[in-house]
C-alpha positions as CSV (number, residue, x, y, z in Angstrom):
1,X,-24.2,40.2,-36.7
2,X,-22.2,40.8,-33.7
3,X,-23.8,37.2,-32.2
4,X,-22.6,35.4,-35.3
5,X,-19.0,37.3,-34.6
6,X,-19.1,35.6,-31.1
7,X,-20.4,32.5,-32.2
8,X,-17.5,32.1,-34.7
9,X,-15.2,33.7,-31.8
10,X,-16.4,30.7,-29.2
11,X,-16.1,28.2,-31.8
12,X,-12.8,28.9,-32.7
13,X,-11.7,29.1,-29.3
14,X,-13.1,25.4,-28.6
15,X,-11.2,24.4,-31.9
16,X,-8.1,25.5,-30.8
17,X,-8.5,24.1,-26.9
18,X,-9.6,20.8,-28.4
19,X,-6.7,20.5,-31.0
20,X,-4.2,21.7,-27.9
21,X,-5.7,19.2,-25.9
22,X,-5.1,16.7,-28.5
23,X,-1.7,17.4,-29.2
24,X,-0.5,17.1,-25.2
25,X,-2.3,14.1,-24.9
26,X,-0.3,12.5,-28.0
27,X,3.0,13.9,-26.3
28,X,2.1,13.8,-23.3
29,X,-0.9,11.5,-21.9
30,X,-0.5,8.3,-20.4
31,X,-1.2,5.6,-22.4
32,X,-2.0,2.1,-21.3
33,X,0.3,-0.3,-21.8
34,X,0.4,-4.3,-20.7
35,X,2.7,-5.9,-19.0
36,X,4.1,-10.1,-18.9
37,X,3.6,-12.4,-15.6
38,X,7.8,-13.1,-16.4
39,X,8.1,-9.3,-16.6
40,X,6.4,-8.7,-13.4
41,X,8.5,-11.6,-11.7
42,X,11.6,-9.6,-12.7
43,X,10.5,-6.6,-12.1
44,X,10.0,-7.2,-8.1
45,X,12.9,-9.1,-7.6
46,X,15.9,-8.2,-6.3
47,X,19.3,-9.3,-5.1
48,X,21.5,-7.3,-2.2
49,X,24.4,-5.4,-2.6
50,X,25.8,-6.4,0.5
51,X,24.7,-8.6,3.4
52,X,21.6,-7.2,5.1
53,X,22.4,-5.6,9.0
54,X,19.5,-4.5,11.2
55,X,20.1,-1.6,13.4
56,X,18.1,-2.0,16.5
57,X,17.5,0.6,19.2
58,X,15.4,0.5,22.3
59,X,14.7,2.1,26.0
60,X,11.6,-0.5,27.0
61,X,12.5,-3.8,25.2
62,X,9.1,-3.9,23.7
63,X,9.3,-0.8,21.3
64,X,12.3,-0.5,18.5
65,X,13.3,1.7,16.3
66,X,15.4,0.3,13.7
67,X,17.4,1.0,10.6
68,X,18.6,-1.4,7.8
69,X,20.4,-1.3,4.2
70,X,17.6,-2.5,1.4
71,X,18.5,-5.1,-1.9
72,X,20.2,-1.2,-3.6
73,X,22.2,-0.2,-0.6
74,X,19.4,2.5,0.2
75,X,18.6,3.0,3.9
76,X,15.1,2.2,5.1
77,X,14.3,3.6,8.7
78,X,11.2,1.9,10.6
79,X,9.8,0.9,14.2
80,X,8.8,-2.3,15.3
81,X,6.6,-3.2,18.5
82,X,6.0,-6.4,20.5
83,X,2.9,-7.1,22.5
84,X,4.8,-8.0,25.4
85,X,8.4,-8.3,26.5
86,X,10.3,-11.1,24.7
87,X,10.8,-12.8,27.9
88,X,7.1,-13.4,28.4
89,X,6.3,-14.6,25.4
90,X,5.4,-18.7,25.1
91,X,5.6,-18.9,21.5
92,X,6.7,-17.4,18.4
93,X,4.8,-14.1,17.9
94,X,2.1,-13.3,14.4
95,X,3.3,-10.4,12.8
96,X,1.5,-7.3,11.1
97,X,3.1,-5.2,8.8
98,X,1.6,-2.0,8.6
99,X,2.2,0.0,5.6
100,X,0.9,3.9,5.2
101,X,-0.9,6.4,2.9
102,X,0.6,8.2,0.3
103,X,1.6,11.4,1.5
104,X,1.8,10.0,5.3
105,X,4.9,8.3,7.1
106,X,4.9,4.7,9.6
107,X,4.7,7.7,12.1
108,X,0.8,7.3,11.1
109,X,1.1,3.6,12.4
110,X,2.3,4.8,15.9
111,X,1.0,8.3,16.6
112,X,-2.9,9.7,16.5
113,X,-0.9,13.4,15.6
114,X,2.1,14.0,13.4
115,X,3.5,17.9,13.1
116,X,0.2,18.5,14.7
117,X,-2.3,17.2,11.9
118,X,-4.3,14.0,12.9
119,X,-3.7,10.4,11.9
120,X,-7.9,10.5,10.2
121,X,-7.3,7.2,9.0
122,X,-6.9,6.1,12.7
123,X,-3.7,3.1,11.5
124,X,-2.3,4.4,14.8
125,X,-5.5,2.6,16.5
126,X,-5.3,-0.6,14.4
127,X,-1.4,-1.0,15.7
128,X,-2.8,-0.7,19.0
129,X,-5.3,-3.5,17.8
130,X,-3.0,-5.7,17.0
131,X,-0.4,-5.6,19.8
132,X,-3.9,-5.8,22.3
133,X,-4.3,-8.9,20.3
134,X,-0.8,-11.0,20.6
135,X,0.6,-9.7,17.5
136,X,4.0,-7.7,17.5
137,X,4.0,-4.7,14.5
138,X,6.1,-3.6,11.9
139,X,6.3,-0.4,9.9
140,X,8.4,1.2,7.5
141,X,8.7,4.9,5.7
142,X,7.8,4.2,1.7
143,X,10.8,5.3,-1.1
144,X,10.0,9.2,-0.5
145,X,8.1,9.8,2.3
146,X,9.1,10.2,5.8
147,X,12.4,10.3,6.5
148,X,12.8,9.0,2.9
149,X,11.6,12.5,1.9
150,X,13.6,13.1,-1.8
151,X,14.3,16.9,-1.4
152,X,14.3,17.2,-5.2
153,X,11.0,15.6,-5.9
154,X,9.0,15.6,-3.5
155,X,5.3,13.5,-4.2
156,X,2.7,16.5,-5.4
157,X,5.6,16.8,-8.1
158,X,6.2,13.4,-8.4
159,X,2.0,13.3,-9.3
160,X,2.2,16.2,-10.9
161,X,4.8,15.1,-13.4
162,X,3.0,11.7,-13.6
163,X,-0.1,13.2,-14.4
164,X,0.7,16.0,-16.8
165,X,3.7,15.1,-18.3
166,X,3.3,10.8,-18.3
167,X,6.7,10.6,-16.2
168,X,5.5,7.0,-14.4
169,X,8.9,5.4,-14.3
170,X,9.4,7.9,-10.9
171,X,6.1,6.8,-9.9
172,X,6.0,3.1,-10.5
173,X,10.5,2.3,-9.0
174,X,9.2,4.4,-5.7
175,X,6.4,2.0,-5.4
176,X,7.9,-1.4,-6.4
177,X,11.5,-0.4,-4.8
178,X,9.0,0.2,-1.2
179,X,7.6,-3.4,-2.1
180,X,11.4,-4.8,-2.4
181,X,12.0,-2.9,0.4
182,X,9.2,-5.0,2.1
183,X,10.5,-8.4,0.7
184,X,14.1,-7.4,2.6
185,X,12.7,-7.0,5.8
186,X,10.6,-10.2,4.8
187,X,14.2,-11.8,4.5
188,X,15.2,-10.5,8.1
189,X,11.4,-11.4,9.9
190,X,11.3,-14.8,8.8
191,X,15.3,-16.0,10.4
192,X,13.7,-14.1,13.6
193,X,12.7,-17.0,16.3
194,X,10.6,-14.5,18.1
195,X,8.3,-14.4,15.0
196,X,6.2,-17.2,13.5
197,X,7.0,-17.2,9.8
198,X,3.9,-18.8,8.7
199,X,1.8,-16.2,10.5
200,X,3.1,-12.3,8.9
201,X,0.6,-10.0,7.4
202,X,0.1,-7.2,5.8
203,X,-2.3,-3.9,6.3
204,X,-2.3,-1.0,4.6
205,X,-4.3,2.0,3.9
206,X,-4.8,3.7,0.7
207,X,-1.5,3.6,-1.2
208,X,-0.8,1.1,2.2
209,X,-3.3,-1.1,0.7
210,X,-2.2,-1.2,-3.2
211,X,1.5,-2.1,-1.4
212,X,-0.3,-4.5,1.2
213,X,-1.7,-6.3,-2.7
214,X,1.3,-5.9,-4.5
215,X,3.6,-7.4,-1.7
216,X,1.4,-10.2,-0.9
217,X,1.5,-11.2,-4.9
218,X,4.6,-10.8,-4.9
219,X,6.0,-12.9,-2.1
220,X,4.3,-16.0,-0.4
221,X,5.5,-15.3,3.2
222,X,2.8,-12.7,3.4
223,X,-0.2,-14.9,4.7
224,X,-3.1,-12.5,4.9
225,X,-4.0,-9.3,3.6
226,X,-5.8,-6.5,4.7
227,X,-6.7,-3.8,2.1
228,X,-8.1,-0.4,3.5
229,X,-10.0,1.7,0.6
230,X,-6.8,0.7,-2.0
231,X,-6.7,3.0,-5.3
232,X,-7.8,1.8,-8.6
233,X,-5.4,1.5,-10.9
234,X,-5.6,1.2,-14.3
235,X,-2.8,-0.1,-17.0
236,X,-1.4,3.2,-17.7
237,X,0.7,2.2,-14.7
238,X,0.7,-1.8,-15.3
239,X,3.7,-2.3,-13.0
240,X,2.0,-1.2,-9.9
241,X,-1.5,-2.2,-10.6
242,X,-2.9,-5.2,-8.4
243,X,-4.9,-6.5,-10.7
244,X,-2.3,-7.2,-12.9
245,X,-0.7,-9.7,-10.3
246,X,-4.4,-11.0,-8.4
247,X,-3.1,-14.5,-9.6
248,X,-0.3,-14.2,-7.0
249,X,-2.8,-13.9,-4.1
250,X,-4.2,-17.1,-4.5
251,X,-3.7,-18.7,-1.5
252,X,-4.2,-15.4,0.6
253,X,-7.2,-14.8,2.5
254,X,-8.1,-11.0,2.3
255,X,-10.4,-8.3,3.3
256,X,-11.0,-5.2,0.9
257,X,-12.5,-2.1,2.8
258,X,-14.2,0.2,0.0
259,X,-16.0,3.6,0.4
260,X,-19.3,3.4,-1.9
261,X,-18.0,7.1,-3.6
262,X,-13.9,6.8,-3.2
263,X,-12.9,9.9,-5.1
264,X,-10.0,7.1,-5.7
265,X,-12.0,4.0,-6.9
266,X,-15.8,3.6,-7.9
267,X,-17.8,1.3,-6.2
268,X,-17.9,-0.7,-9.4
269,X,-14.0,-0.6,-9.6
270,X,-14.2,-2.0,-6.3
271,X,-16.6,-4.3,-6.5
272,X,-14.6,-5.8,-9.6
273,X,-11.5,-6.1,-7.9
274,X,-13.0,-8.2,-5.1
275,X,-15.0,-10.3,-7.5
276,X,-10.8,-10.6,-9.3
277,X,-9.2,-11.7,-6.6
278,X,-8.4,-15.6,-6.5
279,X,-8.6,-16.5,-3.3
280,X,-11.9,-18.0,-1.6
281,X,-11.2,-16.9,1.2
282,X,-12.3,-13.3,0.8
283,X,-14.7,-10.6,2.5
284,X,-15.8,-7.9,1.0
285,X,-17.1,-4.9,3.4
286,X,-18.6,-1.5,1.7
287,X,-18.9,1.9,4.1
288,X,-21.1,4.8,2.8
289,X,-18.6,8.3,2.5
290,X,-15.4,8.6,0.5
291,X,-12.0,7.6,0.7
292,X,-11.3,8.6,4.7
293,X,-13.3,6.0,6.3
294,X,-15.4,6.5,9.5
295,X,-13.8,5.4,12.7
296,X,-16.3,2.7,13.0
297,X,-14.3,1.0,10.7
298,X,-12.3,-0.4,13.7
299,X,-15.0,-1.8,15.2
300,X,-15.1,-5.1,12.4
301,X,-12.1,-6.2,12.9
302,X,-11.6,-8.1,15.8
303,X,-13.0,-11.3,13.0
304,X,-9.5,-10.7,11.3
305,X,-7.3,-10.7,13.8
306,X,-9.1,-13.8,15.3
307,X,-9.3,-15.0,12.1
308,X,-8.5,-19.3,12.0
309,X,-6.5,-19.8,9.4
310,X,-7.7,-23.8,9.5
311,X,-11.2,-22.8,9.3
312,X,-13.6,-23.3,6.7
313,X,-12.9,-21.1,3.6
314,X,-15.6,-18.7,2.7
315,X,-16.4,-15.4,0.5
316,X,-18.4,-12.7,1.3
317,X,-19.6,-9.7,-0.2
């Protein structure tokens, strides 16, 4: 008798969880939605509030730090590195715009420590990379991080309330405000002579890498992409997810890094986004582990930033 009490007792209990869970979900639970080319056009476009003035400082004349006013008046603080002084330079510089982690600051870009915890995704060493190999390097703090910290929601809230209680909008402005952000910097780079405006690029890890996608759709003066073990995501946030916009990356050549078990994206999830994206000029390269890839991973790249952007077009996986 008493095991048929607890029986009924368990069952009940299950009943109730089940029907709670229902009833947040139905409240609460994102829900996919879909979203328009035209509405994603609008969506990442922007027009400025008042001219746009970079701040420059400097003690070398090869390392700036720099603050500007974005397309909303907001104030985006970032650093920017040349391989060499100006003075010895022959010809307009490539450019690499590095873009960081959620979580992480452009600090990541320029520092193997921050507050004394290590840069594990080693971006610090790929901006060293790149200025040993001609190219000068840009990096911003995303809407929220960094020194664009908002002290009344900070980002485990910010998940937190995306996740539990479907708040996206938060989620999906700081993400396509730090593209626009991107695309007004874009505006200042390309009137630069120092830079070739046929040659700027974009890298980014993790949340980086989504942005690196997202920007690169969104505006054609990114030329090449690299994509370091981006999230997947899925149309419950259709603004922000790259394959929503893959048609805009047609003419870019890009290389997706993927971890076979990405506590962020399956290898399936991966492997589909790389068979998605337009362009045939695409390489595909898969590291055993999860999302923090090994160090190694700096040791294949010297192909992309030698990469010939005359040469014959080719796809890889």
């Amino acid at each position: 008798m008493n095991l048929i009490k607890i029986r009924t007792t368990l069952l009940t209990i299950v009943g109730v969880a089940a029907a709670l869970a229902a009833a947040w979900y139905s409240v609460f639970g994102l829900k996919p939605y879909t979203v328009t080319p035209t509405q994603l056009a609008e969506r990442y476009s922007y027009s400025m509030v008042q001219p746009m003035s970079m701040q420059l400082e400097t003690t070398d004349n090869i390392h700036f730090s720099f603050s500007y006013r974005s397309f909303d008046g907001a104030v985006v603080n970032g650093q920017l590195c040349y391989p060499m002084p100006l003075h010895d330079s022959q010809e307009p510089l490539p450019v690499l715009i590095g873009i960081h982690a959620m979580g992480r600051s452009q600090l990541r870009w320029w520092q193997a420590s921050v507050n004394d915890r290590p840069t594990l995704e080693h971006t610090d060493k790929l901006a060293a990379m790149a200025l040993a190999n001609g190219y000068a390097v840009v990096t911003i703090d995303a809407r929220n991080h960094g020194e664009r910290k908002d002290p009344a929601l900070g980002i485990a809230a910010l998940y937190r309330n995306l996740h539990w209680w479907g708040q996206r909008e938060p989620y999906e402005a700081m993400l396509i405000d730090t593209v626009r952000d991107h695309r007004v910097l874009l505006d200042w780079l390309t009137e630069q002579p120092q830079f070739n405006p046929t040659q700027i690029h974009s890298a980014g890890y993790s949340m980086g890498a989504q942005l690196s996608l997202l920007l690169a759709a969104t505006d054609n003066r990114i030329n090449r992409v690299l994509a370091l073990v981006p999230p997947h995501i899925n149309n419950t946030t259709a603004l922000v997810a790259p394959k929503n916009m893959l048609a805009g990356l047609a003419g870019n050549p890009v290389w997706l890094l993927s971890a076979n078990q990405d506590e962020y994206a399956s290898k399936k999830q991966n492997s589909h986004l790389f068979a998605a994206l337009p362009s045939p000029d695409k390489k595909h390269i898969t590291f055993d582990g999860g999302h923090l890839l090994p160090a190694s991973y700096m040791q294949i790249l010297d192909d992309w930033f030698s990469h010939d952007d005359s040469a014959t077009q080719r796809v890889t996986d």
